[in-house]
C-alpha positions in Angstrom: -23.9 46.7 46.3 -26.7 43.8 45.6 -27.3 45.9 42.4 -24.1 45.8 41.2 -23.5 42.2 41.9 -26.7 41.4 40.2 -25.4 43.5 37.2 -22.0 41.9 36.8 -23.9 38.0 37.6 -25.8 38.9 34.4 -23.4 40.1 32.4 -21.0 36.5 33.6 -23.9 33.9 32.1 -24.3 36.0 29.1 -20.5 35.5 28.6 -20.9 31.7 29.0 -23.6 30.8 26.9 -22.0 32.9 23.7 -18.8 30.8 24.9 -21.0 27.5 25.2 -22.6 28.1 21.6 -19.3 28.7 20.0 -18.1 25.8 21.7 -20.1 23.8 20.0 -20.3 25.3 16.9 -16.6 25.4 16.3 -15.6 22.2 18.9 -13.6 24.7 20.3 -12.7 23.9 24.7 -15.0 25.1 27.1 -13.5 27.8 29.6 -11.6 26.6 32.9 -9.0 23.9 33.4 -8.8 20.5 31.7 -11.5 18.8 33.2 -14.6 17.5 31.4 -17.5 19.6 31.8 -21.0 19.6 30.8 -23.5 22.3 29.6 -27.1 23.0 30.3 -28.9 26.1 29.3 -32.5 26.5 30.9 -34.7 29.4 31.2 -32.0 31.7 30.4 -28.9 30.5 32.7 -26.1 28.5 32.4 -25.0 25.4 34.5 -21.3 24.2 34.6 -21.6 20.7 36.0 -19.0 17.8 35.8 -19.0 15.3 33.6 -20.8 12.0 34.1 -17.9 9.7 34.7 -17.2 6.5 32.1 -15.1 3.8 33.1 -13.9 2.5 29.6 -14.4 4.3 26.0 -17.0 1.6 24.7 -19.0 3.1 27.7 -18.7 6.9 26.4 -19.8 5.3 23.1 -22.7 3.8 24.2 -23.3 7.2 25.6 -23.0 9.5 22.6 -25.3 7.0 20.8 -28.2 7.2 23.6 -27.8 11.2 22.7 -29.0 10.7 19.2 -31.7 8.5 19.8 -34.3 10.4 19.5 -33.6 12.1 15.9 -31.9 8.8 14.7 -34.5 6.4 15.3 -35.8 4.1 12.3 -32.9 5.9 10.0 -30.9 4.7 8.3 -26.9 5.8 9.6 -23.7 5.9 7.3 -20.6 6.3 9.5 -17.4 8.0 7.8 -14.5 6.9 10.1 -12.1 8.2 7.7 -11.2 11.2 9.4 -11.5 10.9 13.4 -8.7 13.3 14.3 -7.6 15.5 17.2 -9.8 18.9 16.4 -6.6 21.2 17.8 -3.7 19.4 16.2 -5.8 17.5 13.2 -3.7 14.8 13.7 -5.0 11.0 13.9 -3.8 8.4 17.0 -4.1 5.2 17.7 -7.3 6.6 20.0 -8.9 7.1 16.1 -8.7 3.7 15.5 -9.6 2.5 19.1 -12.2 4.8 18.7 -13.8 4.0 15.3 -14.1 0.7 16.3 -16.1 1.5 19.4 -18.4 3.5 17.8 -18.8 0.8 14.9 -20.3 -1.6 17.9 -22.2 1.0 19.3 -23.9 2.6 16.2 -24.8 -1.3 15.2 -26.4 -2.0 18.0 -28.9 0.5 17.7 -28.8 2.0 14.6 -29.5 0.9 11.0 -26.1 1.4 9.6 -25.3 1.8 5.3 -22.1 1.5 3.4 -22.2 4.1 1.2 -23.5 8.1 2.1 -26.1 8.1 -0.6 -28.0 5.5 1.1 -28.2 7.4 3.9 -30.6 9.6 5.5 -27.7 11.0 8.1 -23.7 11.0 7.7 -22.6 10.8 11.0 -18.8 11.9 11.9 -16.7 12.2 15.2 -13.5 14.0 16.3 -12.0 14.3 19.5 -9.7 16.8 21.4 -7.4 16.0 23.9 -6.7 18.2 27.1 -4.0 17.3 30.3 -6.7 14.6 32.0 -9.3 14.6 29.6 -10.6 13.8 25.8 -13.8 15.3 25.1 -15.8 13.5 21.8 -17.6 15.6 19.6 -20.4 13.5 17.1 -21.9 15.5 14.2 -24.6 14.1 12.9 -25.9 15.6 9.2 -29.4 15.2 8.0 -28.7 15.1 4.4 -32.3 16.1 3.6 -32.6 19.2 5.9 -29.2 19.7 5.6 -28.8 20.3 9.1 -26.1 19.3 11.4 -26.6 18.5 15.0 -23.4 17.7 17.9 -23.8 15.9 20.9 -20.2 14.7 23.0 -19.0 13.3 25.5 -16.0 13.8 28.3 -13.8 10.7 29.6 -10.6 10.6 31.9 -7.1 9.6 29.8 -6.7 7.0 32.7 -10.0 5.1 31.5 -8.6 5.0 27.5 -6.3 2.0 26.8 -3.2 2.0 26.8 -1.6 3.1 23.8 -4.4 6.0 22.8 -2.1 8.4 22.0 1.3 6.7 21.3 1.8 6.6 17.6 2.1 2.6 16.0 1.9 1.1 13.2 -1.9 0.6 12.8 -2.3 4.2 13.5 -0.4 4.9 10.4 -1.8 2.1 8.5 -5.6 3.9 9.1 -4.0 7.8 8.4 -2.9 6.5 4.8 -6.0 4.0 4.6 -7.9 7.7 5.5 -6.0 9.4 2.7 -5.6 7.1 -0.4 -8.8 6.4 -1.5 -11.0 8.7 -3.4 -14.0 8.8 -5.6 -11.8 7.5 -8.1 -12.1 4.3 -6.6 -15.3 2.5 -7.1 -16.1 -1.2 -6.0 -13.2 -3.4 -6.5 -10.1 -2.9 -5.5 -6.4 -4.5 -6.7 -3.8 -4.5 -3.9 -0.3 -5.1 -4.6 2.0 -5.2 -2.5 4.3 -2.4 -1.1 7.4 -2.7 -2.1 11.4 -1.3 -0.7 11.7 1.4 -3.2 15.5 0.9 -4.5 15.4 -2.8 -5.8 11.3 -3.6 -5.2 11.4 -6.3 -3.3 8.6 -7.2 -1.0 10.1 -7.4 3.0 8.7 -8.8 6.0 7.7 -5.2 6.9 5.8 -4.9 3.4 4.0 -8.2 4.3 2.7 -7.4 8.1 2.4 -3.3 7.0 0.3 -4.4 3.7 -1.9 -6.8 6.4 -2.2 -3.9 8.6 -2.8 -1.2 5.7 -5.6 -3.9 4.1 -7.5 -4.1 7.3 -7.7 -0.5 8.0 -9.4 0.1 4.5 -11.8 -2.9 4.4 -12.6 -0.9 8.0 -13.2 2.2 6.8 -14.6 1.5 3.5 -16.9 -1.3 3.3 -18.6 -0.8 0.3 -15.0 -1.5 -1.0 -13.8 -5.1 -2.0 -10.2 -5.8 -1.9 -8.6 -8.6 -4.1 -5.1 -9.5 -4.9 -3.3 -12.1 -7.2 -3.9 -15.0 -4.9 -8.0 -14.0 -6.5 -6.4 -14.3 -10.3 -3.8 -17.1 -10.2 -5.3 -20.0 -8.8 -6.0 -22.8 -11.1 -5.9 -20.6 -14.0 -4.9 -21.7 -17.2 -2.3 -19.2 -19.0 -4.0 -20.1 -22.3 -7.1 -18.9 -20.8 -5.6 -15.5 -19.7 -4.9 -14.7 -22.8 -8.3 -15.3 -24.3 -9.6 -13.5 -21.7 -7.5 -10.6 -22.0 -7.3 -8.2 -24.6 -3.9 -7.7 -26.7 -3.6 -4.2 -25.8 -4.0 -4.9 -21.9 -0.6 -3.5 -20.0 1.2 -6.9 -18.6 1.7 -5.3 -15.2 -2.3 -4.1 -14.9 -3.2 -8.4 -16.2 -4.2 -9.2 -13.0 -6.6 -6.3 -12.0 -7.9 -6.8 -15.6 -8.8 -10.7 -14.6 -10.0 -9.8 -11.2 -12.1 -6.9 -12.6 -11.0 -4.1 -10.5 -11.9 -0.7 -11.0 -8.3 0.6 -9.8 -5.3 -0.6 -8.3 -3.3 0.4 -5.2 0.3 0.1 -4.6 2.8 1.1 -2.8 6.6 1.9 -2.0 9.0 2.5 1.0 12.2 4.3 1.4 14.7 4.3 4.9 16.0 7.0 5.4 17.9 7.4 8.6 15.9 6.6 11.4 12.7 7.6 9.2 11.0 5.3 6.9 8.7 7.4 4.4 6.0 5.0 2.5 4.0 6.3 -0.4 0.9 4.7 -1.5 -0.9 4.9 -5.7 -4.1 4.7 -7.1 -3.6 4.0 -10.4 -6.9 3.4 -13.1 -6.4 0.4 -15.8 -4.5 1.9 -18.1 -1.3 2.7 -15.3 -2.4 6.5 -14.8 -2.1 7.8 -11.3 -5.3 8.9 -9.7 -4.1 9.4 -6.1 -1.3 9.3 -3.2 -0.4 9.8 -0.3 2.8 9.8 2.0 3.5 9.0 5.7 6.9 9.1 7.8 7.0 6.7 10.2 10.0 6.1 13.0 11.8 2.8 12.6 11.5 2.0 16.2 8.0 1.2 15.4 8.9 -1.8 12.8 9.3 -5.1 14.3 10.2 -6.3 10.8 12.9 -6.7 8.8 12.7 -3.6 6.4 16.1 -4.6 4.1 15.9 -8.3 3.4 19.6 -9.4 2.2 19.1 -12.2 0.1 16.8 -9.7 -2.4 19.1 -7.0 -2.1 22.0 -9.5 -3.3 19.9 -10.4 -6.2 18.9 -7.6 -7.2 22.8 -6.1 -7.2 23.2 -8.6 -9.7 20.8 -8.6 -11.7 21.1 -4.5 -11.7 17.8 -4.2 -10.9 17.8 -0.5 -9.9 19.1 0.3 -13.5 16.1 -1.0 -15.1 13.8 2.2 -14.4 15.5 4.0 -17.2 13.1 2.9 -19.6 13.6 -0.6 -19.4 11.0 -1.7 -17.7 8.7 -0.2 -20.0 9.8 -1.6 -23.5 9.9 -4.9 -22.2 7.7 -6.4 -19.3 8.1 -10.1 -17.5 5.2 -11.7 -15.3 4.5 -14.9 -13.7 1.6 -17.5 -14.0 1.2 -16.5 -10.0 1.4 -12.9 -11.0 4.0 -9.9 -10.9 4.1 -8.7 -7.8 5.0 -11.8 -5.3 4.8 -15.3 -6.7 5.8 -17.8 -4.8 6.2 -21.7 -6.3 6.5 -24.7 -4.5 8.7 -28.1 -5.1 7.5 -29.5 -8.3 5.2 -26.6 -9.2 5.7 -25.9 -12.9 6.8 -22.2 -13.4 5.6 -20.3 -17.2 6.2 -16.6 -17.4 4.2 -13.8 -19.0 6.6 -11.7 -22.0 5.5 -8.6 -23.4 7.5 -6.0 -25.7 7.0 -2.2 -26.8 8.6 -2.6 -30.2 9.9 -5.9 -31.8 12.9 -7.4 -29.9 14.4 -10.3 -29.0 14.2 -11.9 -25.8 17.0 -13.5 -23.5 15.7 -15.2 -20.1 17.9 -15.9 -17.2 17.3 -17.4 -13.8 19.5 -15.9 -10.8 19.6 -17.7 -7.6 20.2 -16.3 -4.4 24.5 -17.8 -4.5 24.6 -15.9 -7.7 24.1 -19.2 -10.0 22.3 -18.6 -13.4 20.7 -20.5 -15.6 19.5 -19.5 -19.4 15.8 -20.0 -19.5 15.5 -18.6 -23.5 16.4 -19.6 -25.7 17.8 -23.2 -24.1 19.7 -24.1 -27.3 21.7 -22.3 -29.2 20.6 -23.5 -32.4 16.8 -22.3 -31.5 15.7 -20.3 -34.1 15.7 -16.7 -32.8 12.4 -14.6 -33.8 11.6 -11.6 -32.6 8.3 -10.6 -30.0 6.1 -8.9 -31.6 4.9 -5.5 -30.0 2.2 -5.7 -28.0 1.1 -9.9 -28.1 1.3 -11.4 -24.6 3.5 -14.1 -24.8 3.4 -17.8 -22.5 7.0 -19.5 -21.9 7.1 -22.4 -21.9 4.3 -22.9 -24.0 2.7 -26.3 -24.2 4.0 -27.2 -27.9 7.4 -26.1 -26.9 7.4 -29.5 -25.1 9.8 -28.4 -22.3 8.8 -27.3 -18.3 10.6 -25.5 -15.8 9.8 -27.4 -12.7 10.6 -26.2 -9.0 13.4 -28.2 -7.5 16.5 -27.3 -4.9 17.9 -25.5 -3.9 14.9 -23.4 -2.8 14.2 -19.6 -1.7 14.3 -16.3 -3.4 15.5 -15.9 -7.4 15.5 -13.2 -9.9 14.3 -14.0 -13.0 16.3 -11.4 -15.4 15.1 -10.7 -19.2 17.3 -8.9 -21.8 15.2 -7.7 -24.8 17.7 -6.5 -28.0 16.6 -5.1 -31.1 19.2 -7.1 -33.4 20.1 -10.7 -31.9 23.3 -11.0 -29.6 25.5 -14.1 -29.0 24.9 -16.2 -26.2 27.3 -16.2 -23.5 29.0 -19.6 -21.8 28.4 -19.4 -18.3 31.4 -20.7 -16.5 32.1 -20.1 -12.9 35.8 -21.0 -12.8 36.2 -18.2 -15.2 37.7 -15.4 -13.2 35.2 -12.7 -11.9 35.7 -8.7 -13.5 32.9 -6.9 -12.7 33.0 -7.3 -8.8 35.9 -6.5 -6.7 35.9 -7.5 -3.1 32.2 -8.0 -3.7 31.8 -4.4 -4.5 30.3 -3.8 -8.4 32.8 -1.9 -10.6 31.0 1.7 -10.9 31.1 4.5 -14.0 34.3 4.3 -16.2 35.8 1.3 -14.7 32.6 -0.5 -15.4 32.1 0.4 -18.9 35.9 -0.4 -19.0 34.3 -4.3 -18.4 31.7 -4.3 -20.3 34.1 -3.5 -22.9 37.1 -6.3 -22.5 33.5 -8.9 -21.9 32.1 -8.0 -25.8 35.5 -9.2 -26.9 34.4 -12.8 -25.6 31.9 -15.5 -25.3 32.8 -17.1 -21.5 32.0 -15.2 -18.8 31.4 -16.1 -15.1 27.8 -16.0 -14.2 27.6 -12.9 -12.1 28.9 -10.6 -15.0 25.8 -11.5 -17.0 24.6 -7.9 -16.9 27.4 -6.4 -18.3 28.1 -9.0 -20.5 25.0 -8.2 -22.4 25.5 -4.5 -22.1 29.1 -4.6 -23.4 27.8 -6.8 -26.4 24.7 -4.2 -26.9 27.2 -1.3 -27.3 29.3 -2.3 -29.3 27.1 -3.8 -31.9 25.2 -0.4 -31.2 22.0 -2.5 -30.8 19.1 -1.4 -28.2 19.3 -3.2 -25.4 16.6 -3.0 -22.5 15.9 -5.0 -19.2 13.3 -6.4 -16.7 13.1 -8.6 -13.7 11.0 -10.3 -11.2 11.3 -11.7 -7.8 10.0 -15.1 -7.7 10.1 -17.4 -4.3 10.5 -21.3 -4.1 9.5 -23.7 -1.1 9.5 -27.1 -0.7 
C-alpha cells in the first residue's frame, strides 16, 4: 500500500512540472480553478503555493520588474507596448492600456529604457490572460544577443484592477488601431490629418476628441515617432514662400507633410452604420500611395460626441460633395493657406486658397455658407480675362498683384468653398435668391432623370437661385459637351 502510493505521488509531480514548463513556455493556465498560483521547482518536486497578494496593478508591476533584476541590470531595455493582449482571446482592453502605462513607470524607474529595439540589448514584451477572479501577467524578456527569451509573471485579483479593465472604451480602441497602423514604413516624422465622416469628409466632434485620443496612444507606444499636423506648417507662413519651398510636381493635398518634412502621413475615415461605427485608418508615403491600414468597429454607445454634424452635412448636400470622388477631386485640387484638412479663420483673418489642375482648365470659385448663401470668389468680374491653369503650377488666390483680399467677416461658422474646373470657359451665372428654387423640393435634392431634367431647363439661362449652383454648372458643361470637374473644402470662421 505505501509502495503504491509512493508510485502514483511520483508519477503526480512528474505530471506537474511537464504541465508547469509548458505553462510557461506557451503562457498557457496552470491546472486547478481560477485562482493565481505560483510555481517552485526544487530538488526534483513541485510546490503549488498561492500567489503573493497585490493590492493595485502598479504594485504587480513593480513586482515583475524586481524579477528581472538580476539579468537586466546596467542594460539597456526597449519596451514594445504595441501588442499587450489577452493570450486566450488575443484581444486588447482597456487593462492593455492601464497596463502599459504601469509598466512604463515601473521599467523607468529601474531600468535604462530606449526608443527604438536596435538600441537595445533586450526587447521586453507582456501579455496577460484573464481567468473568473484572476489576471495572471506574463513578461518576456529577449536578449537580442543570445537570442534567448526568459518569462517571469505575476497573479493579481480582478477586484484590485480599476475599474473599467475590461470594459471596452474609446481609448482602448484608440491604442488597438494606434497598435495596428504603423509599420516600418513609417520612419521619424509623422503627418496627422484628421479623421474624417466618410460620406461628405467633414471633420465632427467625434473626429476631434477620437483623433486626440488616437494621437496620444501612438506618441505612447511609439516614441521614437514625432507627430506634426498643419497647425506645424501654417503659422506665419507666407504662401509665396510655400511655393518656393515646394517643388511644382508636389501633390497639393501631400503640401503640408512636404513643408513639415514627414516621412508619411496618416489619415483616417469613419462610417455609422447602425449602431456600429467602423473607422479606417492610412499610411500613405509622399507621393499618395497607401502603405498601411487598419479597421476597428466600435459601438456607438461609446461616443460621447456628435458623430453627424448638421450644418456640414447641409453644406456639403449643396455643394454635392459626395459626387466629387468620381474623378473630380483628382483633376482639380483646392487648399487653404491654413491647410486642407481643417482650417479654421478668424474675424478679419485674410483667407488665400491653394489651386492646382491635372490638365489645363479653367477655374470657377464659390463660397457656400451654412444658410445656403454663395458668393463667386473667381473670377469677381465678369470682364476678368479668363486664362486657363496650367497643369501642375500651384497656384495662390488672391495673389498680392491681384490687389483684392477676402477678409473674414459675419456671419461666422462653417462654409464650403466649391471650385468648378472646365476645359472650355462657361458663362457666369446671376445668383438671385428670389429666383424660384428647381433643384430641391421640400428640401429634398431632385435625384437621376428628374435631376438631369434641371440641369437641363438651367443651361437654357443665366439667373439661377444660389442653391442650384451645382447643377447649373453641370447643365451648362453638358450641353456645351465641355469637361467639367469639381472640388471642395471645409473651411471654419470665428470671431
Amino acid at each position: 500500500m505505501n509502495v503504491k502510493y509512493n508510485f502514483f505521488k511520483k508519477q503526480r509531480l512528474t505530471y506537474l512540472v511537464v504541465i508547469f514548463f509548458l505553462c510557461i513556455t506557451f503562457n498557457l493556465s496552470l491546472p486547478g480553478n481560477d485562482e493565481a498560483y505560483q510555481v517552485f521547482a526544487s530538488q526534483g518536486s513541485v510546490k503549488l503555493t498561492k500567489a503573493s497578494s497585490f493590492n493595485s496593478l502598479g504594485e504587480l508591476t513593480v513586482g515583475l520588474v524586481s524579477k528581472m533584476t538580476d539579468d537586466l541590470r546596467n542594460k539597456t531595455i526597449y519596451f514594445d507596448r504595441t501588442n499587450i493582449v489577452d493570450i486566450r482571446t488575443t484581444n486588447a482592453s482597456p487593462f492593455s492600456v492601464h497596463l502599459a502605462s504601469e509598466m512604463d513607470v515601473a521599467l523607468t524607474s529601474v531600468f535604462t529604457m530606449v526608443k527604438e529595439p536596435v538600441q537595445a540589448d533586450f526587447i521586453l514584451r507582456v501579455s496577460y490572460q484573464r481567468n473568473v477572479e484572476v489576471v495572471r501577467v506574463f513578461c518576456n524578456y529577449f536578449d537580442v544577443k543570445k537570442f534567448v527569451t526568459k518569462t517571469v509573471y505575476q497573479s493579481i485579483g480582478i477586484n484590485n484592477l480599476p475599474d473599467d479593465s475590461f470594459e471596452e472604451n474609446l481609448r482602448s480602441k484608440a491604442y488597438k488601431l494606434a497598435a495596428g497602423i504603423i509599420n516600418e514604413d513609417v520612419k521619424k516624422r509623422l503627418y496627422v490629418q484628421p479623421i474624417r465622416e466618410a460620406v461628405d469628409g467633414y471633420v465632427s466632434e467625434f473626429s476631434v476628441t477620437f483623433g486626440l485620443l488616437l494621437k496620444s496612444e501612438i506618441a505612447r507606444l511609439y516614441t521614437h515617432l514625432e507627430l506634426v499636423d498643419e497647425t506645424i506648417v501654417s503659422v506665419n507662413l507666407d504662401p509665396e514662400a510655400v511655393v518656393k519651398r515646394t517643388a511644382e510636381d508636389v501633390e497639393l493635398e501631400l503640401i503640408n507633410a512636404v513643408l513639415a518634412d514627414a516621412d508619411s502621413i496618416m489619415c483616417g475615415e469613419y462610417f455609422v452604420s447602425g449602431d456600429k461605427i467602423i473607422l479606417t485608418l492610412f499610411i500613405k508615403d509622399l507621393e499618395g500611395r497607401i502603405l498601411n491600414s487598419v479597421s476597428e468597429e466600435m459601438e456607438k454607445i461609446l461616443v460621447p460626441n456628435l458623430l453627424v454634424d448638421n450644418t456640414s452635412h447641409a453644406l456639403a448636400d449643396y455643394a454635392d460633395k459626395s459626387s466629387e470622388s468620381d474623378g473630380g477631386e483628382k483633376m482639380v485640387k483646392i487648399s487653404s493657406t491654413k491647410g486642407g484638412d481643417n482650417p479654421v479663420y478668424h474675424s478679419k483673418e485674410k483667407m488665400t486658397f491653394y489651386l492646382q489642375v491635372d490638365q489645363p482648365l479653367y477655374i470657377y470659385l464659390y463660397d457656400i455658407d451654412s444658410m445656403g448663401h454663395v458668393s463667386r470668389l473667381f473670377p469677381l468680374v465678369e470682364e476678368q480675362e479668363e486664362k486657363p491653369f496650367q497643369v501642375g503650377k500651384l497656384y495662390i488666390y488672391p495673389k498680392k498683384e491681384d490687389g483684392i483680399e477676402l477678409e473674414v467677416n459675419p456671419p461666422f461658422g462653417k462654409d464650403i468653398v466649391k471650385v468648378f474646373a472646365s476645359s472650355k470657359p462657361l458663362p457666369l451665372p446671376e445668383l438671385d435668391e428670389s429666383t424660384p428654387l428647381l433643384g430641391y423640393t421640400k428640401g429634398m435634392r431632385a435625384i437621376k432623370v428628374k435631376r438631369k431634367e434641371i440641369q437641363g431647363e438651367l443651361a437654357t439661362t443665366r439667373t439661377i437661385h444660389p442653391k442650384d449652383l451645382v447643377d447649373y454648372y453641370r447643365g451648362v458643361a453638358a450641353k456645351k459637351k465641355v469637361d467639367l470637374f469639381e472640388n471642395s473644402i471645409f473651411i471654419e470662421t470665428k470671431e
